[in-house]
TIRO-2110 file (N, C-alpha, C; in Angstrom, 1 decimal):
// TIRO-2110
87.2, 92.5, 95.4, N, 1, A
86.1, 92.2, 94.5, CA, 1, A
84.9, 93.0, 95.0, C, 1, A
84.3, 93.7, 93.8, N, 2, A
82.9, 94.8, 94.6, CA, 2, A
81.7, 94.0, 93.9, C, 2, A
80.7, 93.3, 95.0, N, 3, A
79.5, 93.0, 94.5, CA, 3, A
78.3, 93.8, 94.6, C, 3, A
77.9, 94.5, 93.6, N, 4, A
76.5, 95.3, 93.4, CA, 4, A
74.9, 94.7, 93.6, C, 4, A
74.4, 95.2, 94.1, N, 5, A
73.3, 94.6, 93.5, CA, 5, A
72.4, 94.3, 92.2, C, 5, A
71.9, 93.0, 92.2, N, 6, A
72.0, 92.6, 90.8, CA, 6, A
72.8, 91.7, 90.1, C, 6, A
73.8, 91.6, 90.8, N, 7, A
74.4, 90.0, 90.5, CA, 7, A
75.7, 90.4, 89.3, C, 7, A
76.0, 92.1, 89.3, N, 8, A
77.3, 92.9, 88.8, CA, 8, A
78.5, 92.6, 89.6, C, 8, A
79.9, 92.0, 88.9, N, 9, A
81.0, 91.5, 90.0, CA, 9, A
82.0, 93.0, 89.1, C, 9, A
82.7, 93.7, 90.2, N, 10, A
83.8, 94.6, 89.5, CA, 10, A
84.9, 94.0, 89.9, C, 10, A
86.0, 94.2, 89.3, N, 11, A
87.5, 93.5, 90.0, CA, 11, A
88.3, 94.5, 90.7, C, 11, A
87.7, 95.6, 90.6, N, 12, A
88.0, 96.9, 91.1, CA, 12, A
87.8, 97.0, 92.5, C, 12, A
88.3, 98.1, 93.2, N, 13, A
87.9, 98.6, 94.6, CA, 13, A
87.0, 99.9, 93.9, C, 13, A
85.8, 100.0, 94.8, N, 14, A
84.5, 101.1, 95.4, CA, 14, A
85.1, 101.7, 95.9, C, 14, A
84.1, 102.9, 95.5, N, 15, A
84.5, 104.3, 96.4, CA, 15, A
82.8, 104.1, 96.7, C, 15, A
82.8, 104.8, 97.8, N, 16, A
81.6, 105.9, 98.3, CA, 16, A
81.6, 107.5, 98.5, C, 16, A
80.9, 108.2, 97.7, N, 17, A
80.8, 109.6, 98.1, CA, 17, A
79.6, 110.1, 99.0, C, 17, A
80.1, 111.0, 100.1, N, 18, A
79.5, 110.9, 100.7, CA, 18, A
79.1, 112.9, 100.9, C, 18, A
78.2, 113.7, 101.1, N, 19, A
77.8, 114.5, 100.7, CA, 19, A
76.5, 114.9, 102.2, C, 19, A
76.9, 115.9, 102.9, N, 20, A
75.9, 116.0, 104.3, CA, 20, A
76.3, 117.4, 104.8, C, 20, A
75.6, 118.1, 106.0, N, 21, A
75.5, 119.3, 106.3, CA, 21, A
74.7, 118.5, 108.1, C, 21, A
75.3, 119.5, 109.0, N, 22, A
74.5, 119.2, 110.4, CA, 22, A
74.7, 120.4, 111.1, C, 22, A
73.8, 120.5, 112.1, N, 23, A
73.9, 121.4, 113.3, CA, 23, A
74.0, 120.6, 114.5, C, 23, A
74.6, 121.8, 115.4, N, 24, A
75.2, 121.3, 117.1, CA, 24, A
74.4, 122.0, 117.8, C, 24, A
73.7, 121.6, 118.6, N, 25, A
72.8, 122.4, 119.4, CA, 25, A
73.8, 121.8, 120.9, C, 25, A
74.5, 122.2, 121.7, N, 26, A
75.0, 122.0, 123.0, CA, 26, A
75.6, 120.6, 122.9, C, 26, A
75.0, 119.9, 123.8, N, 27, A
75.1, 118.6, 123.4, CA, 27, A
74.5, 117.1, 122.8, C, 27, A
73.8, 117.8, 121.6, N, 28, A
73.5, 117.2, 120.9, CA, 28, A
73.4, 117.6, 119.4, C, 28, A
73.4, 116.5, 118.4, N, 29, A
73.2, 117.7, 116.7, CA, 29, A
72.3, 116.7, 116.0, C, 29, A
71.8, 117.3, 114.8, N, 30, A
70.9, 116.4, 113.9, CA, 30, A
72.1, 116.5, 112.4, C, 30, A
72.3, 115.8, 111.6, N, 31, A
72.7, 116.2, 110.2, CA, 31, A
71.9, 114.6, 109.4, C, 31, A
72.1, 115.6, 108.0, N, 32, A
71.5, 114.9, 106.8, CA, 32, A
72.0, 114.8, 105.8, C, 32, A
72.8, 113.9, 105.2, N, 33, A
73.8, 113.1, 104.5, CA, 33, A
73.0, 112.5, 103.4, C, 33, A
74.3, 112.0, 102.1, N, 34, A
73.9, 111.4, 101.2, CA, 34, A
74.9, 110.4, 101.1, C, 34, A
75.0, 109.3, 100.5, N, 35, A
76.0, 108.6, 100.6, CA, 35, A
75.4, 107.9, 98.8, C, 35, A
77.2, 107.9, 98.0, N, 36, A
76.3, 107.4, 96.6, CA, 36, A
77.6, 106.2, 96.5, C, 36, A
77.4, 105.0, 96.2, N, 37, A
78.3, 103.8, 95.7, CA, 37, A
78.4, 104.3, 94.7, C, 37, A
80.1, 104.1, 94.4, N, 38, A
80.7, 104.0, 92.9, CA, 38, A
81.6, 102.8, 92.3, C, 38, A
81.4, 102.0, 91.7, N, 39, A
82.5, 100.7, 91.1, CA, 39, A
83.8, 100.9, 91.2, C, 39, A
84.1, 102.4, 90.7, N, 40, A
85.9, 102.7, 90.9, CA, 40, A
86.2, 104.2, 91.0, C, 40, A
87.1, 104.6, 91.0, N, 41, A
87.9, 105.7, 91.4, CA, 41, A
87.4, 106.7, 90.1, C, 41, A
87.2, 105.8, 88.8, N, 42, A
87.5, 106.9, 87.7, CA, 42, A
86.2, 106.8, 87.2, C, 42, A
85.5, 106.2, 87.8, N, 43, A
83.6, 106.6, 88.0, CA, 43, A
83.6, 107.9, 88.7, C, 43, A
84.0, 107.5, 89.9, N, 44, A
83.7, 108.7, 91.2, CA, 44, A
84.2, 110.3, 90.4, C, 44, A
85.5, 110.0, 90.0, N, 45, A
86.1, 111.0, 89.3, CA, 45, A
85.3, 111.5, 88.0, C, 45, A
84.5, 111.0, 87.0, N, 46, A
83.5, 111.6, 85.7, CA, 46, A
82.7, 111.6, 86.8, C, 46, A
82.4, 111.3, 87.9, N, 47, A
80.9, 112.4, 88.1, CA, 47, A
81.1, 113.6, 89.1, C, 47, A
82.2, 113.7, 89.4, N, 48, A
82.7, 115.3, 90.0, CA, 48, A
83.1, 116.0, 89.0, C, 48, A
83.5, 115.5, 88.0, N, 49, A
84.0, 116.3, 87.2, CA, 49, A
82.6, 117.0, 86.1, C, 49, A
81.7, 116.3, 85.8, N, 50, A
80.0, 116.4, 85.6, CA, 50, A
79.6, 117.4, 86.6, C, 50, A
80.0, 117.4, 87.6, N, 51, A
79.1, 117.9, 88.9, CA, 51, A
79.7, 119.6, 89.0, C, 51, A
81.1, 119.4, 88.9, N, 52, A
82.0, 121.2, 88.3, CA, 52, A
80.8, 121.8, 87.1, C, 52, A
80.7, 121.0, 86.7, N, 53, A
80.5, 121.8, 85.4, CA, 53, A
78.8, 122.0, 85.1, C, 53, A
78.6, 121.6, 86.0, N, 54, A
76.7, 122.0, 86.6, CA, 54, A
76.2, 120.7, 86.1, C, 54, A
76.3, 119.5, 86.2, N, 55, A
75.3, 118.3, 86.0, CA, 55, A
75.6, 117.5, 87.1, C, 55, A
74.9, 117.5, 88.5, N, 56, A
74.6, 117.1, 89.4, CA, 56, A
74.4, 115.6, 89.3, C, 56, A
74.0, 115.2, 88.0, N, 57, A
72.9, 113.9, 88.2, CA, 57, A
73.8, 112.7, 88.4, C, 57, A
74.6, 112.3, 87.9, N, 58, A
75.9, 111.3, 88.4, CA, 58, A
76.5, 111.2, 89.7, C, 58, A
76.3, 112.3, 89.9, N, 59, A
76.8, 112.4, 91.3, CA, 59, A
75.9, 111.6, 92.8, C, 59, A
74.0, 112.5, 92.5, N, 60, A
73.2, 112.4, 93.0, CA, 60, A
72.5, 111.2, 92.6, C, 60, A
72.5, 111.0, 91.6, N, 61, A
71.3, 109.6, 91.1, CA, 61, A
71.7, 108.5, 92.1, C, 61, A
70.7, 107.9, 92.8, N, 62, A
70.8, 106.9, 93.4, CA, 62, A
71.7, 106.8, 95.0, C, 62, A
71.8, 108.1, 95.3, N, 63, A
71.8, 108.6, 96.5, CA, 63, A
71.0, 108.4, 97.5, C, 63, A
71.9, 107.4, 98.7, N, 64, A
71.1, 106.8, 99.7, CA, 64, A
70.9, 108.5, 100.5, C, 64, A
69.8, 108.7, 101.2, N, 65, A
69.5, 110.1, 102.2, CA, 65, A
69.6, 108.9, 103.6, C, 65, A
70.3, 109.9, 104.5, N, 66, A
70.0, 109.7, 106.0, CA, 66, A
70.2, 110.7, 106.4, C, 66, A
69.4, 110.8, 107.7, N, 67, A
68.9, 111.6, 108.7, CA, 67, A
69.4, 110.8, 110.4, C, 67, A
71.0, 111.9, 111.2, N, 68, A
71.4, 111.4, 111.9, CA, 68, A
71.2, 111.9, 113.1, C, 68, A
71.0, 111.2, 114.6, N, 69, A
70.9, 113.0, 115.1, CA, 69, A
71.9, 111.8, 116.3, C, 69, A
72.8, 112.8, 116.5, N, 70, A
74.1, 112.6, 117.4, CA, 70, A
73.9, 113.4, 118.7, C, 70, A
74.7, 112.7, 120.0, N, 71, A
74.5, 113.0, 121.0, CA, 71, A
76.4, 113.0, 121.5, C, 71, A
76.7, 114.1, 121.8, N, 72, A
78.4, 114.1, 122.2, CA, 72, A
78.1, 114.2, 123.5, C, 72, A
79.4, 113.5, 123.7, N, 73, A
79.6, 113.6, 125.5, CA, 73, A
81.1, 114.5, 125.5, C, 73, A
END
């Protein structure tokens, strides 16, 4: 069961897409990610399919941004 916020119940399993780019400087990197909730598979799937065909906005709308900066050992 997926609870949204807002008090929406799906009976479905979520997807998350997740969408980022980073640099490695030696031993350390910074990257910056988007992470977007979707109710089901064939959500996720109409907004890639939107996103081929140049309409970003399903994909992006409501895209959490983070800013990560990583340290490897």
């Amino acid at each position: 069961m997926l609870y949204l916020r807002g008090g929406t119940d799906y009976g479905r399993v979520g997807v998350n897409a997740r969408l980022g780019a980073g640099l490695k400087f030696g031993f350390w990197g910074i990257n910056l990610s988007g992470t977007q909730v979707f109710a089901s598979t064939e959500d996720l799937e109409a907004a890639v399919h939107q996103a081929i065909h140049g309409n970003w906005t399903e994909l992006t709308q409501g895209m959490v941004p983070t800013l990560n900066f990583v340290i490897y050992f």
